[in-house]
MDAnalysis code that builds the backbone (N, CA, C; Angstrom):
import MDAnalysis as mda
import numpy as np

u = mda.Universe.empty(591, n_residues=197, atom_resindex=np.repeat(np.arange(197), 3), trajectory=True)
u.add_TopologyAttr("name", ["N", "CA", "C"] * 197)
u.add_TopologyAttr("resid", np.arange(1, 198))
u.add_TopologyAttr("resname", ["UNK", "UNK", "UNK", "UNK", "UNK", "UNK", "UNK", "UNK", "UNK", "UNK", "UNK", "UNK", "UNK", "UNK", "UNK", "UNK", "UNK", "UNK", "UNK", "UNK", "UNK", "UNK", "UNK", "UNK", "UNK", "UNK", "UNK", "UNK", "UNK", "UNK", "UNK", "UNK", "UNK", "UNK", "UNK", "UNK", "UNK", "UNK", "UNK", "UNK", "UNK", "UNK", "UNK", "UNK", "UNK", "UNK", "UNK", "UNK", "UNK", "UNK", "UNK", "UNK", "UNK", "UNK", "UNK", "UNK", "UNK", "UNK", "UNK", "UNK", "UNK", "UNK", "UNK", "UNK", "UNK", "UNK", "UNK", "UNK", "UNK", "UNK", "UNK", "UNK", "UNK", "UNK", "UNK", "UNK", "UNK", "UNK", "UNK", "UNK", "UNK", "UNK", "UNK", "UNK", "UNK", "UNK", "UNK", "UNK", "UNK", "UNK", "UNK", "UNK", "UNK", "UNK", "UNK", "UNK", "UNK", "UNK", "UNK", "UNK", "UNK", "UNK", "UNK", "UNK", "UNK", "UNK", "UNK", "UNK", "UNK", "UNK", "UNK", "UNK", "UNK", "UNK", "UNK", "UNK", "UNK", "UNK", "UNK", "UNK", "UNK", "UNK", "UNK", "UNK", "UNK", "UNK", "UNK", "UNK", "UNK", "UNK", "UNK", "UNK", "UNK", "UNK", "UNK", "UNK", "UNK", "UNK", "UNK", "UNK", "UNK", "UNK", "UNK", "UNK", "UNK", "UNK", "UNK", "UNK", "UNK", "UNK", "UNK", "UNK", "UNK", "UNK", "UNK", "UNK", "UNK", "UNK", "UNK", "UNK", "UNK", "UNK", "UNK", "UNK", "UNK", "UNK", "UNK", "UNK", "UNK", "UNK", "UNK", "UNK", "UNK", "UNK", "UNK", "UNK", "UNK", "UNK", "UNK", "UNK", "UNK", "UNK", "UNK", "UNK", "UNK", "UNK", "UNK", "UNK", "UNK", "UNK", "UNK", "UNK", "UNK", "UNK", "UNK", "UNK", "UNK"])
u.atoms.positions = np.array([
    [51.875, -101.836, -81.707],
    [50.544, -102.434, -81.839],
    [50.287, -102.895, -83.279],
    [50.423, -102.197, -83.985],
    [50.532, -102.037, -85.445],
    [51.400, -101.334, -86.239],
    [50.763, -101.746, -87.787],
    [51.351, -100.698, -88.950],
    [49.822, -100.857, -89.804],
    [49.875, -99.495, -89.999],
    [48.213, -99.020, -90.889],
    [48.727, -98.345, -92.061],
    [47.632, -98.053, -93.039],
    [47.924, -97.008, -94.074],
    [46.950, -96.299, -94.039],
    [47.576, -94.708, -93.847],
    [46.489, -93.487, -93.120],
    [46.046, -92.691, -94.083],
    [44.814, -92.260, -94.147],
    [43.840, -91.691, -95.013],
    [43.503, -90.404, -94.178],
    [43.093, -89.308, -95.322],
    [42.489, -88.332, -95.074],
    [41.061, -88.755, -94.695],
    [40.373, -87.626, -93.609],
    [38.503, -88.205, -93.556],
    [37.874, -87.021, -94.262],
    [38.511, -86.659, -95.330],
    [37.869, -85.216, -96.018],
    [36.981, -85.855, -96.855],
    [36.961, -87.154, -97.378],
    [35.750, -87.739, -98.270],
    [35.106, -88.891, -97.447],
    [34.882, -88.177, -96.159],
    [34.194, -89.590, -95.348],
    [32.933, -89.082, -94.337],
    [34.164, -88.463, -93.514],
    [33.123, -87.898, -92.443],
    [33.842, -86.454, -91.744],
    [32.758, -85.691, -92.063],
    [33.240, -83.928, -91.596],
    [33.047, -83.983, -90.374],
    [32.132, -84.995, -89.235],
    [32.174, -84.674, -87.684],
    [33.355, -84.699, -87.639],
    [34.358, -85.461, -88.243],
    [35.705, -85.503, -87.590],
    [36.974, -84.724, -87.413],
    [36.402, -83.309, -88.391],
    [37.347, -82.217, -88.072],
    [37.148, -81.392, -87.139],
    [36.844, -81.872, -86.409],
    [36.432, -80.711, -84.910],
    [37.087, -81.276, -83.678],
    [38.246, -82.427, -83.983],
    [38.926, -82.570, -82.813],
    [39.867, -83.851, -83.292],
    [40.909, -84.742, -82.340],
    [41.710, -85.680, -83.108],
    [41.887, -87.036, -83.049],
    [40.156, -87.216, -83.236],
    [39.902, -88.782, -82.763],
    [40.146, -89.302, -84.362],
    [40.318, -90.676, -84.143],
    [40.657, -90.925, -85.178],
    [39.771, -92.404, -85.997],
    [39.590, -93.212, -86.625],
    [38.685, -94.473, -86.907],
    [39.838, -95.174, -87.161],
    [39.873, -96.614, -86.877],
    [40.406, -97.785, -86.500],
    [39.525, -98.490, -87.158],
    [40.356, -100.046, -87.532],
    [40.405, -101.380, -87.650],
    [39.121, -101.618, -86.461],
    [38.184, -102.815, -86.352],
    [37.659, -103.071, -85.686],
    [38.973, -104.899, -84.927],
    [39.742, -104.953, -85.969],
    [40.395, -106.128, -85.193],
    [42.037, -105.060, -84.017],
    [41.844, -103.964, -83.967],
    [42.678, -103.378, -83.377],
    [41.962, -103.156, -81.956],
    [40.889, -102.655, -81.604],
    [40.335, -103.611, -80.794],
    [40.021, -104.795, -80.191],
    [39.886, -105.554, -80.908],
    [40.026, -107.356, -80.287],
    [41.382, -106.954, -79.954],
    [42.387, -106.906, -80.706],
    [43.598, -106.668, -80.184],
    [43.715, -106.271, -78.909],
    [43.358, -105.158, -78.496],
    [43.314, -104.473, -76.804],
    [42.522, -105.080, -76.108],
    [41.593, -105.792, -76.442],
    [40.901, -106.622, -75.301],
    [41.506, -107.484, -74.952],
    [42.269, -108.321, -75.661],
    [43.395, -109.474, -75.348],
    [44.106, -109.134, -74.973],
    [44.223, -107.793, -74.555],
    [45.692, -107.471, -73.817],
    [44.887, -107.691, -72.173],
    [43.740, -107.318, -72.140],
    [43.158, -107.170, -70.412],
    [42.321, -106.076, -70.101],
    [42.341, -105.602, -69.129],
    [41.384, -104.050, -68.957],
    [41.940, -103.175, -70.121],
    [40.974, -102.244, -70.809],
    [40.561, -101.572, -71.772],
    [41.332, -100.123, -70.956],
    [42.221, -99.438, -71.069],
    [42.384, -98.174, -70.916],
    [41.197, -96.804, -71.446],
    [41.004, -96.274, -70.264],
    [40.362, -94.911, -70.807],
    [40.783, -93.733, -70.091],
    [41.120, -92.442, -71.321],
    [40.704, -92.604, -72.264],
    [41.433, -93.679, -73.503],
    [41.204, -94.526, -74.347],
    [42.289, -94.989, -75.087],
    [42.978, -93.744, -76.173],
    [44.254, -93.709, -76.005],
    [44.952, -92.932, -76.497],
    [45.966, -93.468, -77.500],
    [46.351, -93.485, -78.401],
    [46.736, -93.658, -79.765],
    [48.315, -92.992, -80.122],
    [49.929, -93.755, -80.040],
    [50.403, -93.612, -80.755],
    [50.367, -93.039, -82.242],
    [50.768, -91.897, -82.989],
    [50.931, -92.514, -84.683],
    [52.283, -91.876, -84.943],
    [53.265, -92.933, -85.501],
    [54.564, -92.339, -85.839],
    [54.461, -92.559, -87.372],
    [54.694, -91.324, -87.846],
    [54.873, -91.042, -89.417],
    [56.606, -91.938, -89.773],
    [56.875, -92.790, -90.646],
    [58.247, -93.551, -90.544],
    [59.294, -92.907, -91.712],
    [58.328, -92.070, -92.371],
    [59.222, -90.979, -92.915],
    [60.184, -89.973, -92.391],
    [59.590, -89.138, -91.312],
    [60.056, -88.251, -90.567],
    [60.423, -88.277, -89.119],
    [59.707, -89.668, -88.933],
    [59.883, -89.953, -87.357],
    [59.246, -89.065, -86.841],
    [57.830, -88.515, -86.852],
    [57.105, -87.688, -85.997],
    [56.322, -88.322, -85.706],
    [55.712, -88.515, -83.964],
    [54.570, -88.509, -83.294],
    [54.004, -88.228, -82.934],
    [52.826, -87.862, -82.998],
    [51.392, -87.370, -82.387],
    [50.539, -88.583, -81.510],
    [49.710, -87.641, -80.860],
    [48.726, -88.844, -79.904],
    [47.615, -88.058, -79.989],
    [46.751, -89.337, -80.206],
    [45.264, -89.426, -80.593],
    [44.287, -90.479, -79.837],
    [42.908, -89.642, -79.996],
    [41.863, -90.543, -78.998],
    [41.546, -91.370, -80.681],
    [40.758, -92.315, -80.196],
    [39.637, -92.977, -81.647],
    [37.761, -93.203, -81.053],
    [37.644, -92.330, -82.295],
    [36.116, -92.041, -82.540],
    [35.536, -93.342, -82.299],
    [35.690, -94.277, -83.491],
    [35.040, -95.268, -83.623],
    [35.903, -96.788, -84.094],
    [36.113, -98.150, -84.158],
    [36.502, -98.841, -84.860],
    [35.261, -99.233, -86.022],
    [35.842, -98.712, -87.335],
    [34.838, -98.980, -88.385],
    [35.752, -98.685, -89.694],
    [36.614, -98.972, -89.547],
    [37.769, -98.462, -90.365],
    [38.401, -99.891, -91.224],
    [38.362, -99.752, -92.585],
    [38.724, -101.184, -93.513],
    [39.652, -101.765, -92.414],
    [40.083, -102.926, -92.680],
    [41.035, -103.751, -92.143],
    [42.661, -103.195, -91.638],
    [43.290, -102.459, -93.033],
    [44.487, -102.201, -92.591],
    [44.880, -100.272, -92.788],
    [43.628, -100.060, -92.758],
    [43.215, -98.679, -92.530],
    [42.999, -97.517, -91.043],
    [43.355, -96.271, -91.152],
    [43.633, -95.326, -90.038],
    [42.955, -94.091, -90.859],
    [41.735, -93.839, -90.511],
    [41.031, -92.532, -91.243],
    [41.342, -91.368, -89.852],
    [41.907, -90.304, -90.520],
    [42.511, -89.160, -89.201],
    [41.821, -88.236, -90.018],
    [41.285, -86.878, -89.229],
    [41.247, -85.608, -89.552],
    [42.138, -85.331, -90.402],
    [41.101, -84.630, -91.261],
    [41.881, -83.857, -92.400],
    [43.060, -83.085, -92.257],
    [42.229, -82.427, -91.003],
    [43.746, -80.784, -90.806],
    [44.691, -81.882, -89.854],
    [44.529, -82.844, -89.466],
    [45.826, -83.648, -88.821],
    [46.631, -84.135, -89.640],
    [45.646, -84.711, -91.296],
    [46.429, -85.330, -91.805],
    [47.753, -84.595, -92.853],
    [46.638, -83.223, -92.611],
    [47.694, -82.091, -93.519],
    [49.049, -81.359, -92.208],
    [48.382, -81.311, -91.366],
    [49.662, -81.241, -90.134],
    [50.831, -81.779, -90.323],
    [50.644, -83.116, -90.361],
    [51.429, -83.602, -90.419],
    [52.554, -84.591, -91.598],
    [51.842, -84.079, -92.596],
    [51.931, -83.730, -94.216],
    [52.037, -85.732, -94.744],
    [51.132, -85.829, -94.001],
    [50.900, -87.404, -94.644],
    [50.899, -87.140, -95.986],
    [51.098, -88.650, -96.717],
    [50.448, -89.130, -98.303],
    [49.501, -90.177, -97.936],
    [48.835, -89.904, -98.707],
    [47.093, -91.168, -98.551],
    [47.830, -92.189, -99.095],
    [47.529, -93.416, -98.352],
    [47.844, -94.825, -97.990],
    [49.423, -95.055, -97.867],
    [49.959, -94.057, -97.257],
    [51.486, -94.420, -97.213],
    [51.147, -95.259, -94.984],
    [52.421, -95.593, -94.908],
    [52.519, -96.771, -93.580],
    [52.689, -95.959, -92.393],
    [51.902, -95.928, -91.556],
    [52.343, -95.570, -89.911],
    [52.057, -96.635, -88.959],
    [53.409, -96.704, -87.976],
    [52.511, -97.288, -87.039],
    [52.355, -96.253, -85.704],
    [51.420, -97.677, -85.700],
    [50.071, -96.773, -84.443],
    [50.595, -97.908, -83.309],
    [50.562, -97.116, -81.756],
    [50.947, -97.503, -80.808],
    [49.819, -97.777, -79.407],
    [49.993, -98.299, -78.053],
    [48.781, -98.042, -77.184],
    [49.317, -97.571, -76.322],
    [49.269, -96.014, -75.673],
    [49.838, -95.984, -74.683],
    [48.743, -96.392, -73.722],
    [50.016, -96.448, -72.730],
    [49.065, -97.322, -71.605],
    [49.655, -95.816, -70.370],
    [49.907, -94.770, -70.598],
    [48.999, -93.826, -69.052],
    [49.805, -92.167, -69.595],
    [49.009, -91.478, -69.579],
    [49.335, -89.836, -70.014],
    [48.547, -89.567, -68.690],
    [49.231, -88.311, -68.520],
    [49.092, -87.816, -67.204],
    [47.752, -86.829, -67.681],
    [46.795, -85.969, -66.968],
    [46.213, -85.144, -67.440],
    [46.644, -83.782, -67.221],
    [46.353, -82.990, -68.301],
    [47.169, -81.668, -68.714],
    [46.572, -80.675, -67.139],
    [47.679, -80.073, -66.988],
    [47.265, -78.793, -65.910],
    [47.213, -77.728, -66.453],
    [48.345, -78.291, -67.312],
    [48.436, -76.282, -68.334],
    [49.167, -76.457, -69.448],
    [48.545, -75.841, -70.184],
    [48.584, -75.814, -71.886],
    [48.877, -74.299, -72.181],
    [50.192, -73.781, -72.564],
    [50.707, -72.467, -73.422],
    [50.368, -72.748, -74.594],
    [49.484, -71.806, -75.913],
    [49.323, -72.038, -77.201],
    [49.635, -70.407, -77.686],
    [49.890, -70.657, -78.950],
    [49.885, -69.702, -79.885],
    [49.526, -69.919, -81.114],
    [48.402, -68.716, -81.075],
    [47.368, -68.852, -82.276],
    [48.589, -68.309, -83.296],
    [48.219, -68.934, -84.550],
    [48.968, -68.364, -85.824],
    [48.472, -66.878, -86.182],
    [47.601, -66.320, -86.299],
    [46.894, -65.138, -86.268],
    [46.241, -64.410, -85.281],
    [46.286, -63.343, -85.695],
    [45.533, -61.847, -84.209],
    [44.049, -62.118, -84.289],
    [44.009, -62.625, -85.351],
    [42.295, -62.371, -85.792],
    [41.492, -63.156, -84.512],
    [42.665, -64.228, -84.268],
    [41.704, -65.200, -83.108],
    [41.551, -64.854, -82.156],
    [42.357, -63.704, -81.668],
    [42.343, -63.368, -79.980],
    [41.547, -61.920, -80.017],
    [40.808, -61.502, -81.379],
    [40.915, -60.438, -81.270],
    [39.272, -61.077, -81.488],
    [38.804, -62.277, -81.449],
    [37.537, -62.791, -81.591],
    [36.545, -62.075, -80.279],
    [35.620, -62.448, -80.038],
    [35.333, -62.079, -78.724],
    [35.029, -63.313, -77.769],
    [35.750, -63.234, -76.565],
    [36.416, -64.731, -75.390],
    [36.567, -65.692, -76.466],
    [37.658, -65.110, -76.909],
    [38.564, -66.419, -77.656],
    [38.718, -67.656, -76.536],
    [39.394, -67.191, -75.597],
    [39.594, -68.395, -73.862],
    [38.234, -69.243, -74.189],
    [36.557, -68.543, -74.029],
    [35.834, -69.545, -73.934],
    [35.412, -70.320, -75.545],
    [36.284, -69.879, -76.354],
    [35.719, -70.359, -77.965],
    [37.003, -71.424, -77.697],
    [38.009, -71.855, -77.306],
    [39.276, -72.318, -77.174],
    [38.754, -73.314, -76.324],
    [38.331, -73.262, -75.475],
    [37.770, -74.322, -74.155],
    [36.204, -74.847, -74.844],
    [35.635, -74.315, -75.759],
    [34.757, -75.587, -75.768],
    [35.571, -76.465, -76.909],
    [35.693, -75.616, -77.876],
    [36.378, -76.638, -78.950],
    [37.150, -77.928, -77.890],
    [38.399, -77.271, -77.341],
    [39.801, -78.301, -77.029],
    [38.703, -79.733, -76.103],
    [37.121, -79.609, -75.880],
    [36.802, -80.647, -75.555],
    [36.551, -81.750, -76.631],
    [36.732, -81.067, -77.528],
    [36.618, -82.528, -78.658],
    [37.934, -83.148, -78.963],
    [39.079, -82.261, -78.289],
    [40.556, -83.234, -78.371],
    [40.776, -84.104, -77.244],
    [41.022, -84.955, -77.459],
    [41.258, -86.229, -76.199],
    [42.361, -86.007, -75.648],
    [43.727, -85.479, -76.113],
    [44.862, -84.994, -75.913],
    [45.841, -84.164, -76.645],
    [46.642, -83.711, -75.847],
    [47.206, -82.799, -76.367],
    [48.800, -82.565, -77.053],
    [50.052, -82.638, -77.855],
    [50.789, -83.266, -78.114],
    [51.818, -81.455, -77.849],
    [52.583, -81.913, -76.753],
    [53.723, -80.495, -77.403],
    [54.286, -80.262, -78.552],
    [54.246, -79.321, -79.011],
    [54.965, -79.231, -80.806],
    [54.292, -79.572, -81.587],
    [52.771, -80.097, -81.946],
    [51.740, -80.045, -82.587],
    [51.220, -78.822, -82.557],
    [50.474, -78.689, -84.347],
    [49.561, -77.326, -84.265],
    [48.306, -78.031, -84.818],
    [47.106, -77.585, -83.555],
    [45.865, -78.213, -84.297],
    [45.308, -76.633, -84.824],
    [44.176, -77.342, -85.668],
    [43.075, -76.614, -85.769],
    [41.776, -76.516, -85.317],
    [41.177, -75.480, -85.683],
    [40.023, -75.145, -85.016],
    [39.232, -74.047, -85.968],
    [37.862, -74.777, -86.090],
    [37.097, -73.990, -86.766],
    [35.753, -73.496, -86.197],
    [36.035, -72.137, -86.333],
    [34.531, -71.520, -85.754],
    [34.233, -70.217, -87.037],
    [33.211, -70.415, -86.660],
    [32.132, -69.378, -87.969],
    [32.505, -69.506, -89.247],
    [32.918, -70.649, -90.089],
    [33.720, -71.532, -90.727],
    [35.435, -70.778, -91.462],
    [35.385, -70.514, -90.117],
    [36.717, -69.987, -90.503],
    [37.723, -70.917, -90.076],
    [39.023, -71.526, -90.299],
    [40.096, -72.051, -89.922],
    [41.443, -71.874, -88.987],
    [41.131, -71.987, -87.966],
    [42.346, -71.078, -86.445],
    [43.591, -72.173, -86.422],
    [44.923, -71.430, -87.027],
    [45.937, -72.785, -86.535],
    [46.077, -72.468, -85.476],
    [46.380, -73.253, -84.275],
    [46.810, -72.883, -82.854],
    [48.187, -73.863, -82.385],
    [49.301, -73.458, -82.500],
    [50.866, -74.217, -82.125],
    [50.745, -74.649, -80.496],
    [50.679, -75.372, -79.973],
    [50.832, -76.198, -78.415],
    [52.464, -76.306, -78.056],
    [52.602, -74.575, -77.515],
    [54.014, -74.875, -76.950],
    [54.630, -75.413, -75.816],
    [53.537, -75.511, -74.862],
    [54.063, -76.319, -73.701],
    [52.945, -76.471, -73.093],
    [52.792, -77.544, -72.249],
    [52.417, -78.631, -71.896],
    [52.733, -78.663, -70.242],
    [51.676, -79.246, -69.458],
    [52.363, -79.337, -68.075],
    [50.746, -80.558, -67.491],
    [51.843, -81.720, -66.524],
    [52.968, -81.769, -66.132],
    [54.015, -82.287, -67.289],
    [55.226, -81.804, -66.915],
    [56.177, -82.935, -68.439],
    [56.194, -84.035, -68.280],
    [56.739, -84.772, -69.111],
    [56.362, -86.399, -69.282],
    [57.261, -86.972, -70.655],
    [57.746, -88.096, -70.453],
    [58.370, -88.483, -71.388],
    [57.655, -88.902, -73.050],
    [56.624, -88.327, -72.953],
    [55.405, -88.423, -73.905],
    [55.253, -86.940, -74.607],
    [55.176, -85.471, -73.616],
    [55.339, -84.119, -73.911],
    [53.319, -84.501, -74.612],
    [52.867, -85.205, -73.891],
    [51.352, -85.356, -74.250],
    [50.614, -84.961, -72.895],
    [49.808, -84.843, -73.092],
    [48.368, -84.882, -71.403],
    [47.138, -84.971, -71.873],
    [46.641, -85.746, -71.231],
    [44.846, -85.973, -71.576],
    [44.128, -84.473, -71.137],
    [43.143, -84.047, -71.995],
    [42.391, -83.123, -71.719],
    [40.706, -83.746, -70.915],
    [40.642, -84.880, -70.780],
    [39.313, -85.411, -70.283],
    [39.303, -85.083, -68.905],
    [37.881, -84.555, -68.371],
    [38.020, -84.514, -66.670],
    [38.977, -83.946, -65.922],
    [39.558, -83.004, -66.422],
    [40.704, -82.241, -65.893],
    [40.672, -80.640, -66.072],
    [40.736, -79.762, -65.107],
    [40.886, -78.334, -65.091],
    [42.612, -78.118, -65.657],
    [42.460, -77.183, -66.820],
    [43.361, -76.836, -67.834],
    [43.202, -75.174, -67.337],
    [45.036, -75.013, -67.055],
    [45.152, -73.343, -66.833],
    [45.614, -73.053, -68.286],
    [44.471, -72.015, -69.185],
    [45.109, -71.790, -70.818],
    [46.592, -70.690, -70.335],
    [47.152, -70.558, -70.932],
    [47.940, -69.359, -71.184],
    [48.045, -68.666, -72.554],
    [48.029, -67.736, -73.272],
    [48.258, -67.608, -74.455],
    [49.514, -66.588, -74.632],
    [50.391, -67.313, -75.908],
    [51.389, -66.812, -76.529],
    [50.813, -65.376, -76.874],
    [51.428, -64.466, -77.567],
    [51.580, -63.382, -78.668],
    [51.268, -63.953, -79.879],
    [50.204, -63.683, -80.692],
    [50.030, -64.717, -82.038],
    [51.494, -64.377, -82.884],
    [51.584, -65.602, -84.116],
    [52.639, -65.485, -84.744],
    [52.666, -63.889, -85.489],
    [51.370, -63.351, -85.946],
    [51.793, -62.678, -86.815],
    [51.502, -61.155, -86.064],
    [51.921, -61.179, -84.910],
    [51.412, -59.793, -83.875],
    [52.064, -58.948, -83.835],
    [51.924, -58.183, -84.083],
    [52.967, -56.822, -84.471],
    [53.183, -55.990, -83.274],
    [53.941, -55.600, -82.562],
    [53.939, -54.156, -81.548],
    [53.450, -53.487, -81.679],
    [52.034, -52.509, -81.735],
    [52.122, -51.162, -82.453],
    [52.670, -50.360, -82.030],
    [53.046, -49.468, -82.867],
    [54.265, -48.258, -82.756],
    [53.258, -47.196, -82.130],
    [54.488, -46.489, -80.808],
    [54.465, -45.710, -79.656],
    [54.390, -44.153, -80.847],
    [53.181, -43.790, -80.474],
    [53.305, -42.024, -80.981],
    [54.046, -41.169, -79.925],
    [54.991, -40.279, -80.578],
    [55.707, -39.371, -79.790],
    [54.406, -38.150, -79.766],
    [53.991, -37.853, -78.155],
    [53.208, -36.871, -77.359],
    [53.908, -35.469, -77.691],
    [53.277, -34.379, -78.794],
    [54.057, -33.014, -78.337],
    [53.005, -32.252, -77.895],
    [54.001, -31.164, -76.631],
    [53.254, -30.440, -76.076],
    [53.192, -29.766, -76.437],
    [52.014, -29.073, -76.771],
    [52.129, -28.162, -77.972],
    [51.532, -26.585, -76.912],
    [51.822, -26.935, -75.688],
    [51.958, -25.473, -74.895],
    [53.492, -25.579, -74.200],
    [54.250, -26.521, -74.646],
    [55.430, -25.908, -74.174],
    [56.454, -24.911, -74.732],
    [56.902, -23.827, -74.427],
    [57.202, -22.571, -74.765],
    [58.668, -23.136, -75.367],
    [59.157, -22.269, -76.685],
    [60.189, -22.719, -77.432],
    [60.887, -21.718, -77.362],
    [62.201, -21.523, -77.585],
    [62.960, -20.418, -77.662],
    [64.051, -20.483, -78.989],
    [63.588, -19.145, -79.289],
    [64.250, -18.739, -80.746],
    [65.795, -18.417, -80.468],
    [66.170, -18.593, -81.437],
    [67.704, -17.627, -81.279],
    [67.714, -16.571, -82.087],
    [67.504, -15.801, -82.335],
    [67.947, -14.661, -83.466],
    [68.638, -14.295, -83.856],
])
């Protein structure tokens, strides 16, 4: 579709860290209208051409300079952009919608929240989709939750699924940093011992 140069939105707009829509070109639009019917949700290629990594993204708004891509902050640190270096951005044209999403929080602290499941399900409505092998974030009580997206269902040659209008079965990993706790050995302290003399 394009090639943009992608910006942090940490000096723009803070609605936009609460999920991974992104601001666009307003001629990247005309663009998709000339293609024919408008896909929804519209979903967003971005391949970093450094590393060859892709992610998929909804877009907030087109209001974005000319050859500009303003992304979430914690996306843009995800995925360890440099401000105004080149990506291009793609249109897919059909992601299946997610049935089931396995995640693992980076920390205990999150599951040990209270209904992490329902603090997890309102947030993931501000993500348009979901990318296997991406870790988003998530902030509640302004604290910062990484959460890793290990699998994904149904598969797809994308390893993406729309979260819009669709019942999502969560599963959750073991967080990264979860320890076993260690088993105390039980003594009976009425069971009878025998001496030798």
């Amino acid at each position: 579709l394009d090639m943009l140069r992608v910006y942090s939105s940490q000096n723009t707009r803070k609605d936009m860290e609460d999920g991974n829509k992104v601001l666009l070109p307003p001629r990247i639009l005309e663009t998709i209208m000339h293609m024919g019917d408008l896909p929804h949700p519209m979903i967003f290629s971005m391949s970093c051409l450094r590393n060859q990594k892709t992610i998929y993204v909804g877009v907030l708004e087109f209001i974005a300079d000319d050859d500009k891509i303003i992304v979430p902050k914690w996306l843009f640190n995800e995925l360890h952009f440099k401000e105004g270096e080149m990506i291009r951005l793609g249109l897919v044209d059909y992601l299946p919608k997610a049935t089931f999403v396995q995640i693992c929080p980076h920390k205990t602290e999150f599951i040990d929240l209270p209904d992490p499941r329902s603090i997890l399900e309102i947030h993931l409505r501000n993500f348009v989709c979901l990318t296997k092998g991406e870790t988003i974030t998530i902030h509640f009580l302004n604290k910062a939750y990484q959460i890793d997206i290990l699998n994904i269902k149904p598969e797809n040659q994308y390893n993406a699924a729309i979260l819009i209008d669709t019942d999502v079965n969560l599963e959750f990993a073991a967080p990264l940093d979860y320890v076993e706790p260690v088993k105390k050995e039980v003594v009976d302290k009425n069971k009878a011992i025998r001496l030798n003399n």
